[in-house]
C-alpha positions as CSV (number, residue, x, y, z in Angstrom):
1,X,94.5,46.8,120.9
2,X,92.4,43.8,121.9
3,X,90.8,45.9,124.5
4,X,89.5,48.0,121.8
5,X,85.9,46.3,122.1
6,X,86.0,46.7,126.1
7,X,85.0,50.6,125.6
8,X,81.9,49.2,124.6
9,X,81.2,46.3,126.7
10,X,82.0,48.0,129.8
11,X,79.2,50.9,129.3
12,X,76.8,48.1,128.0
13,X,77.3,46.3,131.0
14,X,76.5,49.4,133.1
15,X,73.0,50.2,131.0
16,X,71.9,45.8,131.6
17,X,72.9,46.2,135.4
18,X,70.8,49.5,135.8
19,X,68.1,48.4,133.6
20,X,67.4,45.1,135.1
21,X,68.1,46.7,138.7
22,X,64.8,48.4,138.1
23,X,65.3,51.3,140.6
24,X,65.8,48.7,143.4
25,X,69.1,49.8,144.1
26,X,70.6,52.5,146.1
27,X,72.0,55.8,144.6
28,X,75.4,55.2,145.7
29,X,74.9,51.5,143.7
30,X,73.8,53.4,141.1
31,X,76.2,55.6,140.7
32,X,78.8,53.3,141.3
33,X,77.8,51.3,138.5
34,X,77.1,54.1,136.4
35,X,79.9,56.2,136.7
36,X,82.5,53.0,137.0
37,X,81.6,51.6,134.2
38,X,82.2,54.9,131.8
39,X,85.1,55.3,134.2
40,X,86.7,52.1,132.5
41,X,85.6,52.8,129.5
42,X,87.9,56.0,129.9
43,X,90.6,54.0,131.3
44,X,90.9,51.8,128.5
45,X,90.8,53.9,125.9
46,X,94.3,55.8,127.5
47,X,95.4,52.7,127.0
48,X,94.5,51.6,123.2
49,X,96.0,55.3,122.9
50,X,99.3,54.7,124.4
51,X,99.5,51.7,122.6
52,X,98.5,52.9,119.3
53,X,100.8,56.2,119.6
54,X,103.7,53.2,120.6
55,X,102.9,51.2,117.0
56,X,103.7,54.7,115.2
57,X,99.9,55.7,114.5
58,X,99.1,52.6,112.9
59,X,95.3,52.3,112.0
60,X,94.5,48.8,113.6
61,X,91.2,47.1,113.1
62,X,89.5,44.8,115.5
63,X,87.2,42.1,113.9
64,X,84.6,40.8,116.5
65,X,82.3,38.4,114.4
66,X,80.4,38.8,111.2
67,X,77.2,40.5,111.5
68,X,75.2,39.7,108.5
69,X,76.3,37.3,105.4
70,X,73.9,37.3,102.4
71,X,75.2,36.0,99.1
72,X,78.5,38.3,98.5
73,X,76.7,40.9,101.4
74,X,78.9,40.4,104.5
75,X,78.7,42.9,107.1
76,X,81.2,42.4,110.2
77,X,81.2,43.9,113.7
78,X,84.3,45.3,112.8
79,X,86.2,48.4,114.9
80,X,88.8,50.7,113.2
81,X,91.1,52.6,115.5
82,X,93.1,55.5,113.5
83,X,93.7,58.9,114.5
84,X,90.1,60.6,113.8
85,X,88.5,57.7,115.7
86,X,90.9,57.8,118.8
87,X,90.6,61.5,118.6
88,X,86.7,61.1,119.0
89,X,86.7,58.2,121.2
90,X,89.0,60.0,123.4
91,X,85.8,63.2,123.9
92,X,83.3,60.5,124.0
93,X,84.6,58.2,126.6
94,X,86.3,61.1,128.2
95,X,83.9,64.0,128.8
96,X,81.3,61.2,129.1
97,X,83.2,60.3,132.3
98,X,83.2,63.8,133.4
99,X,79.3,64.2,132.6
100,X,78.6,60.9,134.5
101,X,80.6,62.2,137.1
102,X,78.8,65.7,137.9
103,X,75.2,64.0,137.3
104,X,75.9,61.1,139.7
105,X,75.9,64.7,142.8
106,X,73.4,66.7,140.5
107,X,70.7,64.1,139.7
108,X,70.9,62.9,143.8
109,X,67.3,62.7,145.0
110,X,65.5,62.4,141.5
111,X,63.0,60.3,140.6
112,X,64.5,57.3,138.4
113,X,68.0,57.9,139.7
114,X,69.8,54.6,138.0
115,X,67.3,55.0,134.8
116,X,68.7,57.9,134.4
117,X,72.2,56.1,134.3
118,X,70.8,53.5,132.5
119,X,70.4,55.5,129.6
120,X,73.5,57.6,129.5
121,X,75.6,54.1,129.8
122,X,73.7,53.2,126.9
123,X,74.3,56.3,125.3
124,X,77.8,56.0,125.7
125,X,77.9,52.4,124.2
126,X,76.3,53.5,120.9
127,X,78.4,56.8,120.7
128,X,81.3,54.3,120.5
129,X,80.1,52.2,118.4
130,X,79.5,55.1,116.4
131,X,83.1,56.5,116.0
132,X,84.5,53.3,115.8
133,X,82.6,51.5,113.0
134,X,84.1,50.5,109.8
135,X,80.9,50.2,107.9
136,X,78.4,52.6,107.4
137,X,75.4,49.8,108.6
138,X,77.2,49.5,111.7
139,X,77.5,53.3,111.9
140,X,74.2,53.2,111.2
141,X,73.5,50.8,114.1
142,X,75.3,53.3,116.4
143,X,73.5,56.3,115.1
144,X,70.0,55.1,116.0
145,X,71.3,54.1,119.2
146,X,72.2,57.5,119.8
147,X,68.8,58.7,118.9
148,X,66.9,56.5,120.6
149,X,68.9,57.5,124.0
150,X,68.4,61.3,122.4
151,X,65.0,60.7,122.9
152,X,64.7,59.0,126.2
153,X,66.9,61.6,128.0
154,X,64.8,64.5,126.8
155,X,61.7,63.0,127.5
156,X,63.6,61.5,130.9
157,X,60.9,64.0,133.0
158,X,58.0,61.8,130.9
159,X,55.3,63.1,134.3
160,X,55.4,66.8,132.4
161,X,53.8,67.1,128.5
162,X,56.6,69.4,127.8
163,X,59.1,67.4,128.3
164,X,56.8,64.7,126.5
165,X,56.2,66.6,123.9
166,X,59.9,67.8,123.0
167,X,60.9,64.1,123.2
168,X,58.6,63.1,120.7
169,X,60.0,65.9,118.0
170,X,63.0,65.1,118.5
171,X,62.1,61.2,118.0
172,X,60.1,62.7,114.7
173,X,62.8,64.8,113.4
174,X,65.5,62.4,113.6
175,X,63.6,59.1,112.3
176,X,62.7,61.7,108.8
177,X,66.6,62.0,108.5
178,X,67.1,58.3,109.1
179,X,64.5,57.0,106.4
180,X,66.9,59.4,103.7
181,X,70.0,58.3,105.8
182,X,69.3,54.4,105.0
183,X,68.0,55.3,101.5
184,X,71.7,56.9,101.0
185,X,73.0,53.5,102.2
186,X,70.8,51.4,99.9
187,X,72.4,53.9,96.8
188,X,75.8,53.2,97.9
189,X,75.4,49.9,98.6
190,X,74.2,49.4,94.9
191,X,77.1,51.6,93.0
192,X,79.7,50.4,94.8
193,X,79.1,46.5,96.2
194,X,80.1,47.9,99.8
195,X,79.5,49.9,102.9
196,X,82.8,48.9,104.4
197,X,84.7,52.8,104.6
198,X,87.9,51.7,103.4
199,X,86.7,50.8,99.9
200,X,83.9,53.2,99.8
């Protein structure tokens, strides 16, 4: 279970490489990179499964470090493995794989090849972080990061205004529903002392 975090890491890892790479490097580099790094992110999370199906379906969590401590507000980046969680986990790292794998023959040739890869890696990261939160802020976290690679991807053709243009309502669109989304978790937050989902 300690390799819980790696299904992360490893995608995160993949978005710094192709990021600071810049477009310098080959497709097949790219690719590599890309694809490998969701590929281990697959790989790993077989095996958090196995293990977790071996422990008789014990919800395990993971405490990496504590996020945020003000006064009696503590906010860890915490990760809760139970069955929903592996479940989604399982489709994100999964088909993500899968997805990587077709684009890394059906982007070949396009302009801002390993951007492109760049952005689904970190796509992948904040999907995970996502579904394995055990807070709502560090859902939270996960959820803009999945909007923000929302937006990039759709506005990944940025050369044509359409494109452009459908990025930037989608970018509109989903900051309106995260100004009520974080006004939800201030509410919470103040009737019940928590955002952690076990005592929500």
């Amino acid at each position: 279970m300690n390799m819980l975090a790696l299904t992360i890491i490893l995608p995160l890892i993949g978005f710094v490489l192709l990021a600071f790479s810049r477009g310098r490097w080959s497709e097949n580099l790219s690719a590599t990179i890309g694809v490998g790094s969701v590929g281990l992110a697959a790989l790993v999370t077989a095996f958090v499964g196995m293990d977790f199906f071996a422990n008789g379906k014990q919800a395990f969590s993971q405490p990496l470090w504590t996020w945020m401590s003000v006064g009696n507000f503590n906010i860890g980046f915490n990760l809760v493995l139970d069955g929903l969680s592996l479940t989604m986990l399982s489709v994100v790292t999964g088909v993500g794989f899968l997805i990587h794998m077709f684009a890394s023959w059906y982007m070949r040739g396009e302009e801002g090849y390993s951007r492109f890869f760049a952005y689904t890696n970190l796509f992948i990261a904040s999907m995970v972080v996502l579904v394995l939160s055990d807070n709502l802020l560090l859902m939270y976290l996960g959820w803009e990061g999945v909007g923000l690679c929302s937006y990039l991807l759709i506005g990944f053709y940025y050369s044509d205004p359409k494109n452009g243009a459908a990025a930037m309502k989608a970018f509109v669109v989903t900051r309106v529903g995260d100004v009520f989304l974080a006004f939800a978790l201030f509410i919470l937050y103040n009737e019940l002392g928590t955002l952690n989902f076990a005592l929500c």
